[in-house]
Phi, psi and omega in degrees: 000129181272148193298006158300307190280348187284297187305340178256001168277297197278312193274324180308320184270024161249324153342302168311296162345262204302345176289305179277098178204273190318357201242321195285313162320293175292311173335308149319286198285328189256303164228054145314148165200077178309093180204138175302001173254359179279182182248173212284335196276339165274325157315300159220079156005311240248353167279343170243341197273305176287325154296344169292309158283352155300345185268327171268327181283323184284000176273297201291326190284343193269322174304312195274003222268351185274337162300011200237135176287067197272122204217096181295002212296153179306305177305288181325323190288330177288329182254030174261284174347308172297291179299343173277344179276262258282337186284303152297350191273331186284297174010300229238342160348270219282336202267307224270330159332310171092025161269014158236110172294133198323181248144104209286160187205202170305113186223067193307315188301358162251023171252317202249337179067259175262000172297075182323309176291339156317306160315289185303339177291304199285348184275339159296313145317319169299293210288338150305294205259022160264342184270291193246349166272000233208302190287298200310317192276319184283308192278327190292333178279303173295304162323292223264004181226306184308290160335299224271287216276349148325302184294310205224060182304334189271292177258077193302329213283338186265003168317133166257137186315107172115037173244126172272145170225177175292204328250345179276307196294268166013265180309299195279343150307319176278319163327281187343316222264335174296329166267052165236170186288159188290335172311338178216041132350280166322281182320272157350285183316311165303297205276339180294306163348276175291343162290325146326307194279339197240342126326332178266337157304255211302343195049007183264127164310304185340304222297319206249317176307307175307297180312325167315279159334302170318283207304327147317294159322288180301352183267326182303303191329314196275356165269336172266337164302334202223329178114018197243070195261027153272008189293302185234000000 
């Protein structure tokens, strides 16, 4: 793969990513207005803004998907599965514990009240887009391009996938732990730590997808399961 094609599989679509993050932001900031009498979509942004990136980023990783190194095998995926419950479980200490206190979050039902299929719609667009555009776009960047230019700045595209160094672990454990709020420091740091350790083990991306995945799933579950919807 030449580093073009390395760069527009693994980096563009967390570029996407992170441009509507930034769109929610200014959004947010500039004419949101929470008051019941505005309409749902100037009230919580954030209700339109995350299926639209579920919808441009999961259109662009399926133009590339025929580029992305994808290798299913059972074991490595099973042992993705395992590191995303033990990886999310420090995560989530402090949430479920109750030493970080609740926090109003993602919530449609106090946006849609009783329309139920709104709700259901947008919690099927949220957990699309923390299981799988979120596990896909954040491991194609960090795992599968960030490592790679660690090791190798001048040619990332000749890295083979999963070879790891103290300086590959480093940036990109601390990166990780860095877009996250400081409250989940901790967490990040453990679960970057092991995600690190089971890529350079399996040497397969799945492997770090599947782990995403789980752990997004249990995370969703568990913001709605416990009342805890600042979790994600």
């Amino acid at each position: 793969m030449s580093d073009q094609k390395l760069f527009r599989t693994y980096v563009v679509p967390f570029v996407l990513f992170l441009a509507l993050n930034l769109l929610l932001w200014v959004v947010e900031g500039s004419w949101k207005w929470d008051h019941p009498s505005v309409s749902w979509w100037q009230r919580a942004p954030e209700m339109w803004v995350y299926p639209l990136q579920v919808l441009v980023c999961g259109g662009y990783l399926w133009h590339v998907r025929r580029l992305v190194e994808w290798d299913w095998a059972l074991l490595p995926c099973l042992l993705g599965a395992v590191a995303g419950v033990v990886g999310i479980a420090f995560w989530l200490v402090p949430y479920v514990t109750g030493w970080i206190p609740a926090e109003p979050g993602f919530d449609p039902a106090a946006v849609f009240g009783d329309d139920w299929l709104a709700v259901w719609v947008e919690y099927g667009f949220r957990f699309a887009r923390a299981v799988v555009i979120v596990a896909l776009v954040e491991e194609f960047f960090w795992r599968g391009y960030l490592m790679r230019w660690c090791v190798n700045r001048d040619f990332p595209q000749s890295v083979p996938l999963g070879q790891g160094s103290w300086l590959a672990y480093t940036v990109v454990t601390l990166a990780f732990m860095l877009v996250h709020r400081p409250v989940d420091y901790a967490g990040a740091l453990v679960y970057g730590s092991l995600a690190y350790v089971l890529v350079v083990y399996t040497k397969r991306l799945t492997s770090v997808v599947v782990m995403h995945a789980v752990a997004n799933l249990i995370m969703g579950v568990c913001a709605i399961k416990l009342n805890l919807p600042h979790l994600w």
